[in-house]
C-alpha positions as YAML, in Angstrom:
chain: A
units: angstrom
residues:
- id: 1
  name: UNK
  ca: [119.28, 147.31, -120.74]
- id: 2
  name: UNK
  ca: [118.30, 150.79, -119.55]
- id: 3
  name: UNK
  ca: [115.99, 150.96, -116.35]
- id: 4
  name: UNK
  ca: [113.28, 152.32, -118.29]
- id: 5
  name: UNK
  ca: [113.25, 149.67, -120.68]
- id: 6
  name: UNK
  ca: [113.34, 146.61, -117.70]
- id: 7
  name: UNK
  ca: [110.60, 148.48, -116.73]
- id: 8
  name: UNK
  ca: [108.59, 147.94, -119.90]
- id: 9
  name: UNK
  ca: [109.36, 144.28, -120.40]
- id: 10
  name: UNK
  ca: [108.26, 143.39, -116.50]
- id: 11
  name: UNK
  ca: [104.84, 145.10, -117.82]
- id: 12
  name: UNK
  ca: [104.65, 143.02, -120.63]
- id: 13
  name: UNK
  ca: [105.62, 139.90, -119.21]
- id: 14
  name: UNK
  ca: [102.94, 140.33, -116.39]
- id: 15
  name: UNK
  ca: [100.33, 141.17, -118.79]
- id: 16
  name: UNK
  ca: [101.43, 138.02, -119.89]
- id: 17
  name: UNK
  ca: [101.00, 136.20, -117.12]
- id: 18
  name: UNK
  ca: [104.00, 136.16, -115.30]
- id: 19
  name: UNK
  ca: [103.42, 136.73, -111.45]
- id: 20
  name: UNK
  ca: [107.57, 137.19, -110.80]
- id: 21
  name: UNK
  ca: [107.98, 139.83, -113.20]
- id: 22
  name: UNK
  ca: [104.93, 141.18, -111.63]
- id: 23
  name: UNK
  ca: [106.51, 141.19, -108.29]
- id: 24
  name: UNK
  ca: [109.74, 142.60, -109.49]
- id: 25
  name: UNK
  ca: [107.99, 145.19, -111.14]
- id: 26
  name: UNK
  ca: [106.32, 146.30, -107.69]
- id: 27
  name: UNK
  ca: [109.97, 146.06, -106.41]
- id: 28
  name: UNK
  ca: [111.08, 148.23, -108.76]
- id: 29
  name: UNK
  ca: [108.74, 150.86, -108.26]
- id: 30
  name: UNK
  ca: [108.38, 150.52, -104.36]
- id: 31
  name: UNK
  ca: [110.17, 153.80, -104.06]
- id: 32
  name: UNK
  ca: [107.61, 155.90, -106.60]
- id: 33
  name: UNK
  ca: [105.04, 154.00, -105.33]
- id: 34
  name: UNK
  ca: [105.79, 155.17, -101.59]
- id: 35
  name: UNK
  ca: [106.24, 158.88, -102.54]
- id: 36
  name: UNK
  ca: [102.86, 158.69, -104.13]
- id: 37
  name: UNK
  ca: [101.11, 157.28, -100.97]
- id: 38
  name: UNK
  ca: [103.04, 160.01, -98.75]
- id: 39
  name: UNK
  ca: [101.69, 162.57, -100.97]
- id: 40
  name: UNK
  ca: [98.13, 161.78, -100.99]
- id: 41
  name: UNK
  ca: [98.20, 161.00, -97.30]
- id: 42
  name: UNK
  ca: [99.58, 164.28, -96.71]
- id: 43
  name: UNK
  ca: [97.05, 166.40, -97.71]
- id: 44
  name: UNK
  ca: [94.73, 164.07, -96.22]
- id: 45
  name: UNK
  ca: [93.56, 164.39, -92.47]
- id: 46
  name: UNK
  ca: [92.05, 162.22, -90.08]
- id: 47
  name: UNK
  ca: [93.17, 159.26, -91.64]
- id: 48
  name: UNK
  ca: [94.48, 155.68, -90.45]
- id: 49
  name: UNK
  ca: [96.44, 154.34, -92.82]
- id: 50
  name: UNK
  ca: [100.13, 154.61, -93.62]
- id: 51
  name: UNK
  ca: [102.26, 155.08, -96.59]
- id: 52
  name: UNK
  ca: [103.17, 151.95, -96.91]
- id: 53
  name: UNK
  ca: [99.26, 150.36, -96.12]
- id: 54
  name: UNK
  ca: [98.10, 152.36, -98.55]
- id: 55
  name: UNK
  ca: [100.68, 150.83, -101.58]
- id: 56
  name: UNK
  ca: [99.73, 147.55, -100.29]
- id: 57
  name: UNK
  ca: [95.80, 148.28, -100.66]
- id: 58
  name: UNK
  ca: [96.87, 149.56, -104.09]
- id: 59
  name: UNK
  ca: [98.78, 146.80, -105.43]
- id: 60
  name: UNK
  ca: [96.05, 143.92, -104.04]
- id: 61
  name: UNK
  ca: [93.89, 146.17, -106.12]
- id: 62
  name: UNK
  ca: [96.17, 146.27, -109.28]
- id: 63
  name: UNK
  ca: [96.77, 142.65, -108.78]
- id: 64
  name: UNK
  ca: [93.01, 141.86, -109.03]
- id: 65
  name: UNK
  ca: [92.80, 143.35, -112.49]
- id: 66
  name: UNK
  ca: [93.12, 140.81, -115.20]
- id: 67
  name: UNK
  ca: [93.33, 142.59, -118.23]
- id: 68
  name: UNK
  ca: [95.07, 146.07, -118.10]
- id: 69
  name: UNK
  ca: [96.95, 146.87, -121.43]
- id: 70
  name: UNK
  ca: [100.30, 148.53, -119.40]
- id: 71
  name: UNK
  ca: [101.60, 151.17, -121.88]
- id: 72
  name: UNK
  ca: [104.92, 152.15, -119.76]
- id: 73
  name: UNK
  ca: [105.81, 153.25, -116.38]
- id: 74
  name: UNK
  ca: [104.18, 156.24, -116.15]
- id: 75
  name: UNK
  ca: [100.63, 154.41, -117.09]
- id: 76
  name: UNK
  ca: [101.43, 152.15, -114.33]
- id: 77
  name: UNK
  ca: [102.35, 154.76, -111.49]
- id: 78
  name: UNK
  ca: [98.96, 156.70, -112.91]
- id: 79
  name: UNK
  ca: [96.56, 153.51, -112.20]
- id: 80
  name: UNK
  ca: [98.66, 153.31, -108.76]
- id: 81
  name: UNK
  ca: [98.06, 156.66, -107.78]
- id: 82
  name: UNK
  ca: [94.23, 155.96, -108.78]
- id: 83
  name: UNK
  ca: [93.57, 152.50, -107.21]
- id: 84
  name: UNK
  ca: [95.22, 154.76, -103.94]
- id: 85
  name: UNK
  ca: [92.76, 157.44, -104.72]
- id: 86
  name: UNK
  ca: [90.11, 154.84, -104.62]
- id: 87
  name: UNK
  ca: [91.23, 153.06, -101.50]
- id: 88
  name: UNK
  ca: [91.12, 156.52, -99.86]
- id: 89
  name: UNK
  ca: [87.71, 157.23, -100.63]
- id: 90
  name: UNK
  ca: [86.68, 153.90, -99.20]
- id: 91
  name: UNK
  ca: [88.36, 154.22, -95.80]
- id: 92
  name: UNK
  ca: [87.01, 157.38, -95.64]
- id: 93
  name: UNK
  ca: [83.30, 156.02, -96.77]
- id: 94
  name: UNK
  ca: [83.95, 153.34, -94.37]
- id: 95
  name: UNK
  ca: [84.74, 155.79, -91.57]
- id: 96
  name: UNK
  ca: [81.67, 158.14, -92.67]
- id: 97
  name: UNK
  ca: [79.19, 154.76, -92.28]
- id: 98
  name: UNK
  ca: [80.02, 154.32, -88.63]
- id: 99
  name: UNK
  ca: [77.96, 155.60, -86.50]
- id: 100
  name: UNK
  ca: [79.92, 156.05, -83.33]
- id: 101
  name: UNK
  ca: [82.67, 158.25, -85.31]
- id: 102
  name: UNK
  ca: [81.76, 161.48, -86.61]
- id: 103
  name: UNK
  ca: [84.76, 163.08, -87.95]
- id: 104
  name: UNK
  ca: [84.93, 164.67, -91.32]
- id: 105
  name: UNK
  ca: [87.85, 163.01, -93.62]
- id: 106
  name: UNK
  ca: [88.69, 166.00, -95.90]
- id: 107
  name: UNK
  ca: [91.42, 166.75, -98.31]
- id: 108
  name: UNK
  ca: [93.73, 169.79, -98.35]
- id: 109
  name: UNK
  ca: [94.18, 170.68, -102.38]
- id: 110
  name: UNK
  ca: [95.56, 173.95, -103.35]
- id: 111
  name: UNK
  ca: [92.75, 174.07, -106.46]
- id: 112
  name: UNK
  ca: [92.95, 178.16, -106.01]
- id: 113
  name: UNK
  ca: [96.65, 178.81, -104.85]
- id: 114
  name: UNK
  ca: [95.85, 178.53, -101.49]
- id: 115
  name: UNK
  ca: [95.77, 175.46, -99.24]
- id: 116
  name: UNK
  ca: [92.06, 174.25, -98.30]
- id: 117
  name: UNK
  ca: [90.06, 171.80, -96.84]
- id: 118
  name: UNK
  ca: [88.05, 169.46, -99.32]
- id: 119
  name: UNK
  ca: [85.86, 166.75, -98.49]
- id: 120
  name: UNK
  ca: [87.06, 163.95, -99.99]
- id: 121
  name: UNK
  ca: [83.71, 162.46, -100.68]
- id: 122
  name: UNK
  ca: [82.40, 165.58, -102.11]
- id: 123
  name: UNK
  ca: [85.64, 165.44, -104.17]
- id: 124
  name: UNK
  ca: [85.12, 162.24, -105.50]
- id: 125
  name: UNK
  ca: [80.99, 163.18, -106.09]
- id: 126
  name: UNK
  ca: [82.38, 166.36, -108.53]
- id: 127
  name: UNK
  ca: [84.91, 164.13, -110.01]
- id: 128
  name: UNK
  ca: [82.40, 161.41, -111.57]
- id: 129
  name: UNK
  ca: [80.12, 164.68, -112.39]
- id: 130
  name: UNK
  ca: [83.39, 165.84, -114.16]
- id: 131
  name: UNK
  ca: [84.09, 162.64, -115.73]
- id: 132
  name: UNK
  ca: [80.01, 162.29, -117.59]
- id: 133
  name: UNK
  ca: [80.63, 166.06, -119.03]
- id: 134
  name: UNK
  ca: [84.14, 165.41, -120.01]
- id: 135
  name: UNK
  ca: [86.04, 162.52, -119.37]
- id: 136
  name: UNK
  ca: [89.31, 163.76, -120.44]
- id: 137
  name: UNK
  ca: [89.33, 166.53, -117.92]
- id: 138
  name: UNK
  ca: [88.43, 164.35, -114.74]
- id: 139
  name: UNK
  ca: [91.67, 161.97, -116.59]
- id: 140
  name: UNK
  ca: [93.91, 164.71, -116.10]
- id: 141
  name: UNK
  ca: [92.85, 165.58, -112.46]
- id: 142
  name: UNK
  ca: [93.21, 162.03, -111.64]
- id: 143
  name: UNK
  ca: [97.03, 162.07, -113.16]
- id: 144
  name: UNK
  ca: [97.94, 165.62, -111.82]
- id: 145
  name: UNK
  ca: [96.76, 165.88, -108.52]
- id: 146
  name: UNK
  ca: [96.39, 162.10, -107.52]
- id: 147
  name: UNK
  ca: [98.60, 160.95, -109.40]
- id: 148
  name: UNK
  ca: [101.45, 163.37, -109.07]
- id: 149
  name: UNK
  ca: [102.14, 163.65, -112.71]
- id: 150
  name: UNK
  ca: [103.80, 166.48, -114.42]
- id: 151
  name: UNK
  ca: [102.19, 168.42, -117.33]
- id: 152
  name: UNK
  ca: [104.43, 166.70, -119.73]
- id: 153
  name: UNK
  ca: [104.10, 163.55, -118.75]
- id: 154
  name: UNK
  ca: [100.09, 163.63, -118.60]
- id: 155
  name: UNK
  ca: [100.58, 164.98, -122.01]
- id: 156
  name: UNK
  ca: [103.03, 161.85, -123.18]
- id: 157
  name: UNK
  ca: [99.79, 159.42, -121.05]
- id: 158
  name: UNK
  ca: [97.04, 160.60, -123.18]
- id: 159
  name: UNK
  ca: [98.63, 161.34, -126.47]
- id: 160
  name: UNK
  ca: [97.81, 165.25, -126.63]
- id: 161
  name: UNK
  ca: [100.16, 168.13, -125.86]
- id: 162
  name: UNK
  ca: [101.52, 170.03, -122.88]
- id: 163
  name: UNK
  ca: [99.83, 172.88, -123.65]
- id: 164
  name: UNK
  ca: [96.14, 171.00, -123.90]
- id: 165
  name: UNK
  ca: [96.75, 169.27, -120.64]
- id: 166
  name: UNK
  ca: [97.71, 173.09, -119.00]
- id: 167
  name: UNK
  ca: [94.65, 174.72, -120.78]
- id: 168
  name: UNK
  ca: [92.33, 171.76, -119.45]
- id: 169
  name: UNK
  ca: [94.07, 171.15, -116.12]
- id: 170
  name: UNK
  ca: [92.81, 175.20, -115.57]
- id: 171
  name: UNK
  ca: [89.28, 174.63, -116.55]
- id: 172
  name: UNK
  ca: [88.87, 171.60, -114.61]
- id: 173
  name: UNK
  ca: [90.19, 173.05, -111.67]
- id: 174
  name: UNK
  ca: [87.17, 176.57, -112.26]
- id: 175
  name: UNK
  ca: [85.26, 173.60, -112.85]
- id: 176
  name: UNK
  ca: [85.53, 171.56, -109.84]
- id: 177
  name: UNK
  ca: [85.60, 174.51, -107.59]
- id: 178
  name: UNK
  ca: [82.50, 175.81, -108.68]
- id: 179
  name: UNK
  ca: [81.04, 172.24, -108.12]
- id: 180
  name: UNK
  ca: [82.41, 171.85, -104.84]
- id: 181
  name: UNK
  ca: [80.98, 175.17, -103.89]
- id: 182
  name: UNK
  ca: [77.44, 174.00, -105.03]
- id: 183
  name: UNK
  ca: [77.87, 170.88, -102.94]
- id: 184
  name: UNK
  ca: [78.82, 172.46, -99.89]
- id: 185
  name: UNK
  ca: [76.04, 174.65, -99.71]
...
């Protein structure tokens, strides 16, 4: 049985209810999983947590979720790379809220070719403002940049083509920047 298709039965058998395939499943992708974690951690400064906290956060999260509908690997490492998104954004919440710390968490993005600094509160703010104008867009944000997808492959995730996911990945990207800029001043 190819890898790819071990893959796919561990994601039906734990939507089924079966905690060891579950488990092998995380075993399986521990590798992806890590490179993920390393790649959002570094772009992101003034943060705590290491690669392999931040997979662990991510899978309790995953684990928590009783009824996902896995479509394949690649829908799996997308909701990984999102519950690490969102355990990002909490940390850094959670270091915002305390009083006796005042450092800004940003995130370095390269949303105009060159590397900057981005808040990743006011990130996730212009993100759920994406998401109520169109939700598609803020999906493919979500896969590309957090999620480390490919073009293709965000394509193959929400059924449309390369080229839609290149023409919308661009106008999300004005999009957000524009946003950002309003937030910031």
């Amino acid at each position: 049985m190819s890898d790819r298709i071990e893959t796919q039965v561990l994601l039906q058998d734990w939507r089924g209810g079966d905690t060891a395939a579950r488990n092998e499943l995380f075993d399986r992708l521990y590798t992806e999983l890590l490179q993920i974690s390393a790649a959002l951690l570094r772009v992101e400064s003034n943060n705590s947590l290491s690669t392999g906290d931040l997979v662990n956060e991510a899978a309790l999260r995953l684990i928590q979720l009783d009824r996902i509908d896995w479509q394949d690997r690649a829908h799996f490492l997308a909701l990984s790379a999102k519950a690490m998104r969102r355990v990002l954004i909490d940390h850094a919440r959670k270091k915002k809220a305390d009083k006796r710390e005042h450092q800004k968490v940003t995130l370095v993005t390269r949303f105009e070719g060159n590397a900057q600094r981005i808040d990743l509160d006011n990130l996730e703010k212009a993100l759920i403002r994406l998401a109520a104008l169109d939700e598609e867009k803020a999906n493919i944000v979500e896969l590309r940049y957090f999620g480390g997808l490919n073009l293709a492959e965000v394509g193959d995730l929400l059924g449309v083509s390369e080229s839609t996911v290149k023409r919308q990945w661009r106008s999300a990207r004005a999009w957000l920047m524009n946003a950002l800029q309003d937030i910031n001043v």
